[in-house]
Every structure is written in C-alpha cells, then in structure tokens.
C-alpha positions as a Python dict, from the first residue, in 0.01 Angstrom:
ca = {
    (1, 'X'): (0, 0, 0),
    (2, 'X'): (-292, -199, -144),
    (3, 'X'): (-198, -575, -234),
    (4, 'X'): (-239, -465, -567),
    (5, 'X'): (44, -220, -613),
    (6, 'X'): (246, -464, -394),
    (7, 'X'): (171, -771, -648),
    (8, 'X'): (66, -631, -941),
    (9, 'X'): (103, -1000, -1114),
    (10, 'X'): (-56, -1207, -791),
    (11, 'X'): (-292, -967, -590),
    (12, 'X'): (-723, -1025, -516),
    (13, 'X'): (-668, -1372, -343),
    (14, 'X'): (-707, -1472, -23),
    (15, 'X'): (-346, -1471, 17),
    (16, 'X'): (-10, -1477, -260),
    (17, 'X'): (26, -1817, -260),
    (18, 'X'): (-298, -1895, -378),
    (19, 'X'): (-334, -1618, -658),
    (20, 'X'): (10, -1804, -764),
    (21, 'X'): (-153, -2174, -791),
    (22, 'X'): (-453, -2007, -950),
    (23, 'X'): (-197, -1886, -1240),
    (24, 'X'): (-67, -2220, -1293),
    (25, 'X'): (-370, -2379, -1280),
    (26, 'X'): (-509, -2150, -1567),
    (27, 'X'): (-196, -2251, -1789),
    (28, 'X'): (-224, -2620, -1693),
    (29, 'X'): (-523, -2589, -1823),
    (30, 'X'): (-478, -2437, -2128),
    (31, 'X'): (-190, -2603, -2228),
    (32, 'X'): (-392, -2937, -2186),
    (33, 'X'): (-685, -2826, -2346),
    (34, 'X'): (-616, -2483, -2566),
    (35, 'X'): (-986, -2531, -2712),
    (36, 'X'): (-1190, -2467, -2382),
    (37, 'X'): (-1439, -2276, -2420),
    (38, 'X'): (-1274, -2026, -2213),
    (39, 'X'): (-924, -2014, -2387),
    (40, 'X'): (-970, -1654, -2439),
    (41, 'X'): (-1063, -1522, -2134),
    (42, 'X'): (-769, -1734, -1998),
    (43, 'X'): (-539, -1543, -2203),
    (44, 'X'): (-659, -1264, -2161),
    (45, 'X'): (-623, -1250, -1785),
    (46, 'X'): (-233, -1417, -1799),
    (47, 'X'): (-168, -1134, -2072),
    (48, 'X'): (-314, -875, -1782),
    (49, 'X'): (-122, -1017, -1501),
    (50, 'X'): (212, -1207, -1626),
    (51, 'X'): (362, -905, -1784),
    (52, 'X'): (697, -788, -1764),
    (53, 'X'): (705, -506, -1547),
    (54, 'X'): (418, -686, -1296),
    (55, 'X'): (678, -983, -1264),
    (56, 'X'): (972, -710, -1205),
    (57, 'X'): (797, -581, -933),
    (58, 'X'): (714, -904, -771),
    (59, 'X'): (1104, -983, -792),
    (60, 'X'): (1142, -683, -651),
    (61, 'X'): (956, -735, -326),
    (62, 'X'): (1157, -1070, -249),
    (63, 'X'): (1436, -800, -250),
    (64, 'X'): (1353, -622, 12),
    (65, 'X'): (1495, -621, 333),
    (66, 'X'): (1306, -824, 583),
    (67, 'X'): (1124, -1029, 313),
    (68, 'X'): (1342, -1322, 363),
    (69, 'X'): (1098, -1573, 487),
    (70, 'X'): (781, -1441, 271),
    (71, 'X'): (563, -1745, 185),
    (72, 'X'): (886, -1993, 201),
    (73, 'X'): (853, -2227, 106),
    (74, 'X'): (493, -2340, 34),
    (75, 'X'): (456, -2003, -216),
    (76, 'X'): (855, -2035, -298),
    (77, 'X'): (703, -2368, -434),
    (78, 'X'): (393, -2285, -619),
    (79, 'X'): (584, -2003, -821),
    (80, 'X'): (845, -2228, -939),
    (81, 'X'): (607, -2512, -1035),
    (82, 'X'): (428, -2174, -1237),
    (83, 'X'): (798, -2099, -1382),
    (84, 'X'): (803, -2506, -1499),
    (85, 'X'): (503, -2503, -1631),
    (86, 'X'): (547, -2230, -1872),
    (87, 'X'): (911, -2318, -1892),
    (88, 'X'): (731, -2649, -2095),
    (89, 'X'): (480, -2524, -2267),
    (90, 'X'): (528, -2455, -2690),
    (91, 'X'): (341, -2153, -2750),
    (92, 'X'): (412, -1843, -2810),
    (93, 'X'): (191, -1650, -2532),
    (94, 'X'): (315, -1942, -2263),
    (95, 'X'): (686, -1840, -2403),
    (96, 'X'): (682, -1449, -2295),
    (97, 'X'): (544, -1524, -2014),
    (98, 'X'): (801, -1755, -1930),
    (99, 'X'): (1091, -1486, -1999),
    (100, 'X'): (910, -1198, -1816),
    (101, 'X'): (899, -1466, -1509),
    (102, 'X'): (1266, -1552, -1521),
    (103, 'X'): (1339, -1281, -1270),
    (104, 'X'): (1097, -1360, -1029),
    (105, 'X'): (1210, -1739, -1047),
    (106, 'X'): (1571, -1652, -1018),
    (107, 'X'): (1527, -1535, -684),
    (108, 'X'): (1339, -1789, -577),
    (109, 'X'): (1615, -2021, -639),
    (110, 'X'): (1826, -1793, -484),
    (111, 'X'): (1615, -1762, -149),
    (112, 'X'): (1609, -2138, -179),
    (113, 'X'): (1968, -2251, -226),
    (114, 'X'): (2038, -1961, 55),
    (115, 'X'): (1760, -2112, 302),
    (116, 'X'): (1811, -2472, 298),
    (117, 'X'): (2174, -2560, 421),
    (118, 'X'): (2064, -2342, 673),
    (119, 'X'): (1708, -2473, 805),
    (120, 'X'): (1851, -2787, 1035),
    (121, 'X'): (1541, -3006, 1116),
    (122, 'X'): (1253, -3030, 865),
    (123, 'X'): (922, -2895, 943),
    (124, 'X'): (668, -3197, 967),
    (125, 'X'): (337, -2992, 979),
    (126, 'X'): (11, -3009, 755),
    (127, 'X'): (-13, -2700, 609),
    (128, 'X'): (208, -2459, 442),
    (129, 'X'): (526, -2448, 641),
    (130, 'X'): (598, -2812, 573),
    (131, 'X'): (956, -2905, 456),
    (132, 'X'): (919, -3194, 263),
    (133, 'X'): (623, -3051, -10),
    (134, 'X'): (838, -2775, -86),
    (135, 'X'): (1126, -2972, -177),
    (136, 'X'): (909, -3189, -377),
    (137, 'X'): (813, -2926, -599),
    (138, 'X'): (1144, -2736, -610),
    (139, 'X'): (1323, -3047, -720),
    (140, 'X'): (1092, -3091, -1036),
    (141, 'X'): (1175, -2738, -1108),
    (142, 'X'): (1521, -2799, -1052),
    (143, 'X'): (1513, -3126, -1290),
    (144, 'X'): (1266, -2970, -1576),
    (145, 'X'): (1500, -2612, -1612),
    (146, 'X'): (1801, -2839, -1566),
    (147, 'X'): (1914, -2645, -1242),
    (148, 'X'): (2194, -2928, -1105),
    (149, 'X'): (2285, -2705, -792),
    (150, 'X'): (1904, -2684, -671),
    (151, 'X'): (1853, -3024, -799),
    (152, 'X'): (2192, -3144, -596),
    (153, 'X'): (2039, -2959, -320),
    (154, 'X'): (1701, -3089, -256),
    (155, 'X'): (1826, -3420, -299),
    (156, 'X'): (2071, -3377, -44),
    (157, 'X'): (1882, -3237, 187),
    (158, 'X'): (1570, -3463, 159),
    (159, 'X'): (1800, -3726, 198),
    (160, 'X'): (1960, -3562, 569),
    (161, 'X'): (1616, -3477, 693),
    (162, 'X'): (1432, -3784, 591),
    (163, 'X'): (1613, -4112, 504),
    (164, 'X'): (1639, -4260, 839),
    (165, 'X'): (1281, -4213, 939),
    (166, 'X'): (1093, -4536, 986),
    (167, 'X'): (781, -4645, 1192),
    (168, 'X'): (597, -4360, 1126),
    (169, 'X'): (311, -4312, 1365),
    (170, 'X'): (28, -4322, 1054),
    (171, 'X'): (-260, -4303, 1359),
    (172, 'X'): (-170, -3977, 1447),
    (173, 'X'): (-324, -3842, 1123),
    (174, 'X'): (-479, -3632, 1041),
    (175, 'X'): (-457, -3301, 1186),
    (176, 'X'): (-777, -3068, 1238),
    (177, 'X'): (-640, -2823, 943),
    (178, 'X'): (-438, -3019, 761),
    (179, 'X'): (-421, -3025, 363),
    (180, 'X'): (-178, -3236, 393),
    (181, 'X'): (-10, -3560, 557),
    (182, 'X'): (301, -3529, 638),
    (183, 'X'): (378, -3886, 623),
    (184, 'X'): (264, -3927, 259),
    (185, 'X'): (397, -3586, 175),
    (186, 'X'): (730, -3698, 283),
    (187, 'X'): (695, -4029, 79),
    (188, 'X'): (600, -3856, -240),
    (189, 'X'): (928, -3649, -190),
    (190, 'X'): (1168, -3931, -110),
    (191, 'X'): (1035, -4115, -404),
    (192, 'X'): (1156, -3851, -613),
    (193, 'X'): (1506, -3862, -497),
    (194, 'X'): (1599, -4178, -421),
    (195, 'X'): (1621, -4465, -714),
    (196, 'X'): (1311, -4717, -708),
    (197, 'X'): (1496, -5014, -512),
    (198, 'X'): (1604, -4780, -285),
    (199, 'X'): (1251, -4607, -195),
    (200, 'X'): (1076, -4942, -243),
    (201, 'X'): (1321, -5061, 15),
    (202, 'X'): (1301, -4690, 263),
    (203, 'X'): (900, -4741, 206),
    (204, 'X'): (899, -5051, 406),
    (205, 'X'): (1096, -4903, 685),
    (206, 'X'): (899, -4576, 674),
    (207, 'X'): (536, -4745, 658),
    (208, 'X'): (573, -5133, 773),
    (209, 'X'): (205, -5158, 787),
    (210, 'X'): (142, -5051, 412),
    (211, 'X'): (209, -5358, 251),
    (212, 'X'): (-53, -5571, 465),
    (213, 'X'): (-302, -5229, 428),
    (214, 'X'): (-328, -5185, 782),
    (215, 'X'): (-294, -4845, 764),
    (216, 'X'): (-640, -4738, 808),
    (217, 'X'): (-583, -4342, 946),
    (218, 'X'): (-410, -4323, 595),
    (219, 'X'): (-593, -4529, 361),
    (220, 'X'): (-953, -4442, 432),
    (221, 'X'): (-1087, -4113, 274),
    (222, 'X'): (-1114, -3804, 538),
    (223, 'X'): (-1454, -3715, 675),
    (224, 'X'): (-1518, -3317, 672),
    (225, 'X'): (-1753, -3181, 892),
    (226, 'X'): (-1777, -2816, 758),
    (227, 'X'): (-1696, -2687, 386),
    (228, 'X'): (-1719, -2316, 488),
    (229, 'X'): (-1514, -2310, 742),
    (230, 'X'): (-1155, -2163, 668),
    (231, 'X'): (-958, -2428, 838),
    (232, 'X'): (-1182, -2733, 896),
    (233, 'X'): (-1209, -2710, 453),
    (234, 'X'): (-848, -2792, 468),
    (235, 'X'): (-955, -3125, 534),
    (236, 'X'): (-1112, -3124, 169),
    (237, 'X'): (-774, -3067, 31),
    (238, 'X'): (-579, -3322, 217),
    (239, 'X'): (-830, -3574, 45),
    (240, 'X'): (-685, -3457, -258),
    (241, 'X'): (-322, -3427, -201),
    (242, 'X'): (-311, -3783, -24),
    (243, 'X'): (-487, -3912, -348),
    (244, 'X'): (-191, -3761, -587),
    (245, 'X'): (82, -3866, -308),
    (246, 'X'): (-61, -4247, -330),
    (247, 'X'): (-65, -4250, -716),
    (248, 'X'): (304, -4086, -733),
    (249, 'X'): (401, -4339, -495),
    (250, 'X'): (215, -4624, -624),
    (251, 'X'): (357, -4515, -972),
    (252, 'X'): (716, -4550, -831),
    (253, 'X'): (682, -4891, -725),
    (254, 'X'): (754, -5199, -908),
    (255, 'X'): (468, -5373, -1083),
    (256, 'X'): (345, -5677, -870),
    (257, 'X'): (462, -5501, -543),
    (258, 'X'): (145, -5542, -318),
    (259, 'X'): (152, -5208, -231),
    (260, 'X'): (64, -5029, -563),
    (261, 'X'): (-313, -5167, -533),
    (262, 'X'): (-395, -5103, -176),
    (263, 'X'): (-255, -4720, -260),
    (264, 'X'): (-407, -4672, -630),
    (265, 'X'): (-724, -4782, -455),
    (266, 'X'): (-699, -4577, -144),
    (267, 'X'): (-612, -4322, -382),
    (268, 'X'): (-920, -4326, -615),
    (269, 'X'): (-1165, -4321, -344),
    (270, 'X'): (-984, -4007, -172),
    (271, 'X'): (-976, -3821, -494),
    (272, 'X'): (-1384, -3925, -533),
    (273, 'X'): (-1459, -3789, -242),
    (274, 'X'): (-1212, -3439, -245),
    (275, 'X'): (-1348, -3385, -575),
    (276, 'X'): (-1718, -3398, -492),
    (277, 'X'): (-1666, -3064, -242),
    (278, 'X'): (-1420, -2848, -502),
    (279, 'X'): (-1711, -2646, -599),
    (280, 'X'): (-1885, -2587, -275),
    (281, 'X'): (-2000, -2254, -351),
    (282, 'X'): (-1802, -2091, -59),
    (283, 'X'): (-1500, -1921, -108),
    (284, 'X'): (-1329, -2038, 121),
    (285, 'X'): (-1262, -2404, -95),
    (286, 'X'): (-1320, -2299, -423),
    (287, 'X'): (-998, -2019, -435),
    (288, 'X'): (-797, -2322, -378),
    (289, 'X'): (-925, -2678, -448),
    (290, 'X'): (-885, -2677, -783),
    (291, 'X'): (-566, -2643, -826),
    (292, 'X'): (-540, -2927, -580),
    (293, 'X'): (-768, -3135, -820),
    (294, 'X'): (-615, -3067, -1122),
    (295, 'X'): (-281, -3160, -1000),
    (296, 'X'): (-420, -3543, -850),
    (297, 'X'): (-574, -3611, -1144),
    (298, 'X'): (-215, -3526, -1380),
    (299, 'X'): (-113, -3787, -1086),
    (300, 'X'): (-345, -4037, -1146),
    (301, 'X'): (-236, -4417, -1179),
    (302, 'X'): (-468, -4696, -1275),
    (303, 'X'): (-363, -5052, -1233),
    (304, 'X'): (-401, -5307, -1527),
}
C-alpha cells in the first residue's frame, strides 16, 4: 500500500518521523503566533490530516504484529512531543485534535513503558536510534500529561544508563552524519531528571573540561561541507540541536557557575550558523531543519 493509505495523518515526507515534527512544528507555530499570515492555511492542513479516523489508523499500524520497533524511539518521541503540544494549547481546533490523537499517544506510551525495562545498554549514536533524546522528550510528555509511571520510568532509567558516566571523550565528536552529540544529548537529558545540585555536580564528572572551556570539538560551531547531501546535511542539524542542548543546560545551572557563559555563548554562535543553512533550497534540509530551529530558539538563554 501507498504511504498514504498506511498514514493517512503523517504520509508525503521523506520518512514518518519527519511528517510528525513537521505537524508539531505547524502548531508550535501557531500557537505562538495565531496571526501569521499563514494561520489559515495552517489550519487548514492540521484539519486535513489530524482527524479522527486518520489518527485511528495510525494507532492502528503500531498494532500490528511485527511493528514493534517502528521509528522507536526517535518518531515514538516526536509524536508525543506533538501529543504535548496540543495537550497545552487553549483553542478549540488545537483541543480536537488533541482528543482524536489520544489513541495514537496511548500506544506510544504503551510501546514505551513495554520497551524500556527491556533495552539494557543505551544507544550512544548521532542520529535517530539514540537512547538518551528519546527519553528527553518522553519525560516532558510524561511531566506535561501528568503520566507518573512514564515519568517514574524515564527517570529511572536515565539514571541506570547514564549517571555514572564521566570523562567523556568530547574529541571524538562529531560524527560524519550526526544531528546530534551524544554527549550533550545525554546532558540535556540528565539535567531533566536529576535536581540542579545534583546535575551541576554529575556535569563536572561527565565534562571536567567544560568549566575551563577546553572543550573545543564541542564548543566551536560545526563546519558542513555539503547542504545537499542527505547525510553530510545532518551536520546542519547537529549545529542546532547542540545550540538548544547548551541553553537547556546552561539554563539548569546556577547563576555565577562559570559554565553557563562559555555554553550560552557556544550556544549562540552554533544556532547562528545552523540557522543560516535551514532554507537551503534542497530538500534534503529544509523537510527537517526547521523544526530543529524552532525548537533551539524556544531553548534559548541569554545571560544578564
């Protein structure tokens, strides 16, 4: 069958995933600014594809036998952060949509409270497999629809995969196709789960370097060779997600720690450079930067 009639609410992207981050990034949008210019057509096109029985039939799918491991857990992620963004939003369009997604979402968090006690060692790569961005964004689902066993969860979990970790080998970034690196990725999780003494305190095990900004592999902005190349573009999204992992951490750290300069600084000039290439023209960045964009600027820190 045609992707289509297989995702009748999430079809004509490059892949599910990023038809899903396209959603939310229409209603973050709109929900920030309902008079854009192209509020209508925005509506429009969530009234045509967030409908009832399109959002049945995506449930549905994750039903099927053999589905199990469909886009876990980097789309598992994206759909819930769509469920919490609509879960938040006081209108009454955003409001129906956020019932007829309920079933959808529900077995996401099934799939994820199923998956998880049973996935042993966390996956540390770049791109969409990794463990820790996942979690990330299933805990704030978990803590904004006031889901305590998810929440209770993730929490657990990051804590088993990644609380010991220290001396991370920052030199070893970045990957060829990376969007994003692990080591921050990991950091903007942890500092989400732990309390801010205790992740100030895990931060200087985890990144001894960061304090004396010594870190350059991390802290210098990512040099991409190729915008219309599928993988090597990747590049132009880690740029972006390191920027809104440095804010959130940077944000999470007590004022007057060193550390929240060097990465609000290292932050702005990543984001100044990712957001320079998010409309390149080529498809191949522009079905997916955005969203990327949009959600390190909501990040955004500046110091005082």
């Amino acid at each position: 069958a045609r992707p289509r009639v297989l995702h009748p609410a999430f079809y004509g992207c490059f892949d599910w995933h990023s038809s899903v981050h396209g959603h939310w990034l229409l209603v973050h949008v709109l929900r920030r600014f309902p008079d854009l210019a192209a509020a209508g057509a925005i509506r429009a096109a969530l009234d045509a594809h967030l409908t009832q029985a399109n959002l049945q039939a995506e449930a549905d799918y994750f039903r099927q036998p053999n589905r199990s491991s469909f886009e876990r857990p980097y789309g598992w992620a994206w759909l819930l952060k769509l469920a919490q963004e609509l879960a938040a939003w006081d209108d009454a369009d955003g409001r129906r949509w956020s019932r007829s997604i309920q079933p959808l979402a529900q077995v996401i968090e099934t799939r994820c409270l199923d998956f998880f006690p049973r996935q042993t060692y966390p996956i540390r790569s770049g791109v969409h497999t990794n463990t820790a961005f996942g979690l990330a964004f299933m805990f704030d689902y978990a803590q904004a629809v006031e889901h305590q066993p998810l929440g209770d969860l993730v929490r657990q979990r990051s804590l088993d995969y990644f609380a010991a970790d220290q001396n991370y080998p920052a030199n070893w970034e970045p990957g060829g196709n990376d969007f994003f690196s692990p080591c921050l990725i990991e950091a903007d999780l942890m500092r989400r789960v732990t309390s801010a003494p205790d992740f100030a305190a895990w931060l200087e095990q985890f990144l001894p370097g960061l304090r004396a900004g010594a870190l350059p592999a991390l802290l210098t902005p990512i040099a991409v060779s190729d915008h219309h190349d599928a993988q090597l573009v990747h590049l132009d999204g880690l740029n972006l997600s390191r920027a809104w992992c440095m804010w959130s951490m940077a944000g999470a750290l007590p004022p007057g720690d060193p550390r929240r300069a060097i990465l609000v600084e290292a932050a702005a000039r990543h984001a100044e450079v990712g957001l320079a290439h998010v409309a390149s023209g080529d498809y191949m960045g522009e079905h997916w930067l955005a969203t990327f964009a949009a959600y390190a600027l909501e990040c955004a820190v500046v110091e005082k």
